[in-house]
VEXDO-156282 format. One record per residue: x, z, y of N, C-alpha, C, O in turn. Coordinates in steps of 0.1 Angstrom, whole numbers, padded with zeros to 4 digits, always signed. Each point is the difference from the previous one (the first is absolute). Example, Ala and Ser with C-alpha at 12.3 -4.5 7.8 and 13.67 -1.06 7.14 Angstrom:
<dofis>
+0132+0078-0057-0009+0000+0012+0009+0000+0012+0010+0007+0000-0014-0014+0011+0009+0000+0011-0008+0008+0011+0005+0001+0011
</dofis>
This chain:
<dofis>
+0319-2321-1512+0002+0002-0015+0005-0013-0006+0008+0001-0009-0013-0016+0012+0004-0006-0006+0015-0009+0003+0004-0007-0009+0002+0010+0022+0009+0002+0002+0011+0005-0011+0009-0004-0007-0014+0016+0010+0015+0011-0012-0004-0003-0015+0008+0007-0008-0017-0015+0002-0007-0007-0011+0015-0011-0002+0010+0000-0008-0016-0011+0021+0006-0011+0001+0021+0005-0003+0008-0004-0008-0007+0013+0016+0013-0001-0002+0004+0008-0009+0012-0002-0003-0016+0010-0004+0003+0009-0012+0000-0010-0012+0008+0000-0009-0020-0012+0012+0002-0010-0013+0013-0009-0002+0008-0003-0009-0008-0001+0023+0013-0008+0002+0013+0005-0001+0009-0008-0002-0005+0023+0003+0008+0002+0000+0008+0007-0017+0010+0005-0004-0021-0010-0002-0002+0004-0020+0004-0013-0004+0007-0002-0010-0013-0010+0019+0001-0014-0006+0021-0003+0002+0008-0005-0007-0009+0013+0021+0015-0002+0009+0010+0006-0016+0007-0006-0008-0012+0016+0011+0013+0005-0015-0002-0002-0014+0007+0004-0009-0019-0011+0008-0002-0004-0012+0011-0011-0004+0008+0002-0009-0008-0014+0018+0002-0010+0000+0019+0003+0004+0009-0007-0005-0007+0018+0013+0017+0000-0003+0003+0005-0013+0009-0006-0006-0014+0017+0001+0000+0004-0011+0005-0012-0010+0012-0003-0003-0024-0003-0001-0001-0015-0007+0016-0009+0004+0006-0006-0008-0001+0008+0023+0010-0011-0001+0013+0007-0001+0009-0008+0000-0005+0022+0000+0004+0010-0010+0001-0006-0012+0009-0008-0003-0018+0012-0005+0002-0001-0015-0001-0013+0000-0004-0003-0012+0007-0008+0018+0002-0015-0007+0021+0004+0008+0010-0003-0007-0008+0007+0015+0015-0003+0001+0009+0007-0009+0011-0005-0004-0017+0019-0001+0009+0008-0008-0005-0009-0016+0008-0001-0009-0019-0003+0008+0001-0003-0017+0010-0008-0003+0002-0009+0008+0008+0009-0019+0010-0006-0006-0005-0014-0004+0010-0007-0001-0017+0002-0001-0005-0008-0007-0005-0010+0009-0002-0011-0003+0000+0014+0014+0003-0009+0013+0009-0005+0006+0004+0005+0010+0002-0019-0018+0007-0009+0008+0006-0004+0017+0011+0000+0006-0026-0002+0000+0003+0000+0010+0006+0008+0011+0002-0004+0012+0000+0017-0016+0006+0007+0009+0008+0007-0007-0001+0013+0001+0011-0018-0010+0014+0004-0008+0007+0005+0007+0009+0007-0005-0011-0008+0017+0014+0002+0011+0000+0016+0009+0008+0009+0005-0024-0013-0007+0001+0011+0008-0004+0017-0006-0010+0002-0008+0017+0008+0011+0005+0013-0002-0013+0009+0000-0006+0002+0010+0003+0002-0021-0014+0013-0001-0001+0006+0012-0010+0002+0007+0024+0002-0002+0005+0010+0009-0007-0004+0012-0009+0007+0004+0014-0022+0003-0005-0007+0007-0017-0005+0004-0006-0003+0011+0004+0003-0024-0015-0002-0003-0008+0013+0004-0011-0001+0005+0016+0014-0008-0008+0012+0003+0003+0003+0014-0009+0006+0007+0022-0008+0001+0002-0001+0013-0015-0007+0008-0009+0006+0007+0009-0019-0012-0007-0007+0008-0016+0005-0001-0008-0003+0010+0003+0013-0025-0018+0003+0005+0002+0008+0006-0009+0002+0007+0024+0009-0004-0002+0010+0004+0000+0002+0014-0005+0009+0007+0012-0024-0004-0002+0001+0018-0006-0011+0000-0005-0005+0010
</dofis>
């Protein structure tokens, strides 16, 4: 049980945290990645 605990948490933390670097590439208001493409950006959480 604490097994499927352990990875069920980690794996909430796992897409939490792509999620999070998602919405920092598509916000407009972020400088640092002017260059790169929403399109590109949803490519990348999606694979």
């Amino acid at each position: 049980p604490f097994n499927s605990f352990l990875s069920g948490l980690l794996s909430c933390i796992g897409t939490a945290v792509l999620a999070v670097c998602l919405r920092i590439q598509v916000n407009k208001e972020n400088k640092e990645f002017k260059d790169l493409a929403p399109e590109r950006a949803f490519a990348d959480f999606v694979l």
